[in-house]
C-alpha positions in Angstrom: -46.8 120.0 -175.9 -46.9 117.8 -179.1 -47.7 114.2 -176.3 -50.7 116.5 -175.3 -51.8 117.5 -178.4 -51.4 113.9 -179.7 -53.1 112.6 -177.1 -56.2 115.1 -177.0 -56.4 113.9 -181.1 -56.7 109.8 -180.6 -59.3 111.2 -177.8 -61.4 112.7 -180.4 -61.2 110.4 -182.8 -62.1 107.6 -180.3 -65.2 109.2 -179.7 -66.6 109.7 -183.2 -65.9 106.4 -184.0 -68.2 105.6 -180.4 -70.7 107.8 -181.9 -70.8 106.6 -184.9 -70.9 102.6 -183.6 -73.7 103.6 -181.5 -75.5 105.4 -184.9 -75.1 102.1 -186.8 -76.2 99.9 -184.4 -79.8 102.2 -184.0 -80.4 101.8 -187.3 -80.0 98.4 -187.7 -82.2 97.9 -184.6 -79.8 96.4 -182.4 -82.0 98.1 -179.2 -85.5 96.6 -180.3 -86.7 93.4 -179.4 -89.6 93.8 -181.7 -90.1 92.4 -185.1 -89.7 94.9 -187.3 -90.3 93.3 -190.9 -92.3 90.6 -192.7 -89.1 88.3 -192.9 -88.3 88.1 -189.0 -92.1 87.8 -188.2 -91.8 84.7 -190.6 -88.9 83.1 -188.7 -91.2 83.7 -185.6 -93.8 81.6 -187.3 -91.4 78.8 -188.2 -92.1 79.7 -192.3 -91.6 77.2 -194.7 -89.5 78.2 -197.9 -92.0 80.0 -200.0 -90.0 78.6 -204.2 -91.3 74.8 -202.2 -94.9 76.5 -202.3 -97.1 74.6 -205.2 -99.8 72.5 -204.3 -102.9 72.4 -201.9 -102.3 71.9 -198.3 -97.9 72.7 -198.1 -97.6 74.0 -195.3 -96.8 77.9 -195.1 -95.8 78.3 -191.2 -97.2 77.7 -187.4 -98.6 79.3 -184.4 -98.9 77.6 -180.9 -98.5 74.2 -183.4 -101.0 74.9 -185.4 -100.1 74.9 -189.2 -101.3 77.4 -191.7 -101.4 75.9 -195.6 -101.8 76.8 -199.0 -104.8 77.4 -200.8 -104.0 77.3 -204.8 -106.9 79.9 -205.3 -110.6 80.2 -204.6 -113.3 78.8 -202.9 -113.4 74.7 -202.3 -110.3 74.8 -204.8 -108.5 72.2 -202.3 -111.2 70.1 -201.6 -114.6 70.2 -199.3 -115.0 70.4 -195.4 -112.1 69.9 -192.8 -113.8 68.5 -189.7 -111.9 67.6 -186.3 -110.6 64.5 -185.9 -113.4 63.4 -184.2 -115.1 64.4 -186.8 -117.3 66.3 -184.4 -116.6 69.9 -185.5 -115.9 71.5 -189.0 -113.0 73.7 -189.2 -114.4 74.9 -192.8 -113.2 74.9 -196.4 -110.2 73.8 -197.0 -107.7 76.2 -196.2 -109.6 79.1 -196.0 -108.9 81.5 -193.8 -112.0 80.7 -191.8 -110.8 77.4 -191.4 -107.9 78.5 -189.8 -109.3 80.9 -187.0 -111.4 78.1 -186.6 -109.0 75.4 -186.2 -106.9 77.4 -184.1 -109.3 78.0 -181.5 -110.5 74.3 -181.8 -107.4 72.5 -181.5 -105.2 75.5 -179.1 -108.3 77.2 -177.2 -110.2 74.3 -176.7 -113.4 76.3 -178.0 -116.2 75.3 -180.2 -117.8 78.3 -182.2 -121.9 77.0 -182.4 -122.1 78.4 -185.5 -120.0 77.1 -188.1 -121.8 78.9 -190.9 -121.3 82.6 -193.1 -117.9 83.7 -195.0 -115.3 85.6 -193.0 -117.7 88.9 -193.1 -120.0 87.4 -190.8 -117.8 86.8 -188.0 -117.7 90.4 -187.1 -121.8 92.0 -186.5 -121.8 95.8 -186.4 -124.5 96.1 -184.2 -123.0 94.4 -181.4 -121.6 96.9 -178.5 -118.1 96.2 -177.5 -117.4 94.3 -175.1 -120.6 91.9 -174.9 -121.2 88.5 -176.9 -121.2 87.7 -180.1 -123.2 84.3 -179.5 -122.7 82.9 -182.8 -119.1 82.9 -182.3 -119.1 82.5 -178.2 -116.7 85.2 -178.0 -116.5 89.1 -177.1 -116.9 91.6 -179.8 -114.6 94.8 -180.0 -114.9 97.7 -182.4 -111.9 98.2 -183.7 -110.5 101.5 -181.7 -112.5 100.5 -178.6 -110.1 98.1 -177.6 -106.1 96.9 -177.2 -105.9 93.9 -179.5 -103.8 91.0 -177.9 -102.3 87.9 -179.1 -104.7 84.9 -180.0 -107.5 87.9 -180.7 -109.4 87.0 -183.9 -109.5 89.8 -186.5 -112.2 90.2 -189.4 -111.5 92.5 -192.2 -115.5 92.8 -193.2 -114.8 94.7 -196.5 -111.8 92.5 -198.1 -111.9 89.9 -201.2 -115.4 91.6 -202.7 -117.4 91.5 -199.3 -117.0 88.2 -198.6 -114.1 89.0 -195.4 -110.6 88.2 -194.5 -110.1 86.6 -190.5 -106.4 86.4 -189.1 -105.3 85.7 -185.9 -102.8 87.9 -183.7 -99.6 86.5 -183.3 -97.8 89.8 -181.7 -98.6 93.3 -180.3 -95.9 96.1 -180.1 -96.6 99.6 -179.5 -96.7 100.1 -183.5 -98.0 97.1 -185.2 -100.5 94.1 -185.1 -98.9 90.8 -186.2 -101.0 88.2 -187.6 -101.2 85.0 -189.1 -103.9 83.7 -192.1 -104.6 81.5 -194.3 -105.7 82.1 -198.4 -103.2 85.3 -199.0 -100.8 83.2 -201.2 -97.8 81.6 -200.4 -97.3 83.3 -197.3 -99.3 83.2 -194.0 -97.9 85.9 -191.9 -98.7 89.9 -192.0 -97.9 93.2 -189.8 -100.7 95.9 -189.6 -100.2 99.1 -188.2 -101.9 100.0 -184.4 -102.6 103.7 -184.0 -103.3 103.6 -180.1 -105.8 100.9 -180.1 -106.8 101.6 -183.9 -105.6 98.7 -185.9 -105.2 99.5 -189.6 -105.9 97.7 -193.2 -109.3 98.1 -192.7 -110.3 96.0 -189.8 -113.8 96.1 -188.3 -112.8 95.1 -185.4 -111.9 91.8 -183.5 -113.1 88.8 -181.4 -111.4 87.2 -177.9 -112.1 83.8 -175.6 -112.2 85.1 -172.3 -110.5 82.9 -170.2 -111.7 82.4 -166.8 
């Protein structure tokens, strides 16, 4: 009898400690492939080590190679206009975050905006339906709600910094969360919103996409 009982015991105790393995590993989020805080969406985004952070233009992170720096604090603080190599296109104020949406879908899209005028704000126009045009910008409106955001979408937040607008681009989509990457919100570049079906929170207006052929 006692070789039975014995047994039965280590049997028991091997499975709470299964249990409890299994319990620790969930919350740790050992199953989930998504990001699930500011600090791993940061490693996605190759960020740079925020205490080296002082001065105009260091560079805060990436997306698709294209660079996101630091602007010491308000507008044309780090200098004028950032054209294209070319010179042929203006990106905008250096580093705004217009001049980032801007140079991203320059230099990774391969498309021109014709209008390279109006504060972050602008980019969004209430009054155009989603899913047609927005022909200053040469890309389809969505109301936020109307539509799944995806990655390389253009965001604008219409009613951040006093009116003038906050733009970011979409770096990831999960079933939870929007994440983005700015410019001009300190020394950091990356953020997660929340995504209520296909509401995206934080206050966003709604966003713009390059349809691809």
């Amino acid at each position: 009898m006692l070789p039975f009982f014995k047994n039965k015991f280590l049997g028991v105790i091997l499975i709470c400690l299964s249990l409890f393995a299994i319990y620790f590993l969930i919350q740790q989020n050992f199953f989930s492939n998504s990001p699930t805080s500011s600090a791993e969406i940061k490693n996605t985004l190759a960020q740079s080590d925020a205490l080296s952070i002082e001065n105009c233009g260091d560079s805060l992170g990436s997306f698709n190679d294209v660079t996101a720096y630091y602007n010491a604090g308000g507008i044309n603080s780090c200098g004028n206009r950032h054209w294209s190599s070319d010179s042929s296109y203006s990106y905008g104020f250096k580093w705004q975050c217009v001049e980032y949406v801007r140079r991203y879908y320059y230099d990774y899209l391969n498309h021109k905006m014709p209008d390279r005028w109006g504060n972050a704000s602008d980019y969004f126009r209430a009054n155009i339906p989603s899913g047609s045009m927005n022909t200053e910008r040469d890309l389809v409106q969505y109301h936020n709600g109307n539509m799944r955001p995806q990655v390389n979408d253009l965001l604008v937040f219409q009613y951040m910094a006093g009116g003038l607008g906050h733009v970011s681009i979409v770096t990831n989509v999960t079933d939870s969360t929007v994440s983005t990457i700015a410019q001009n919100i300190g020394k950091d570049c990356a953020n997660i919103r929340s995504l209520d079906e296909n509401k995206i929170g934080g206050g966003c207006s709604g966003f713009l996409r390059l349809l691809i052929p």
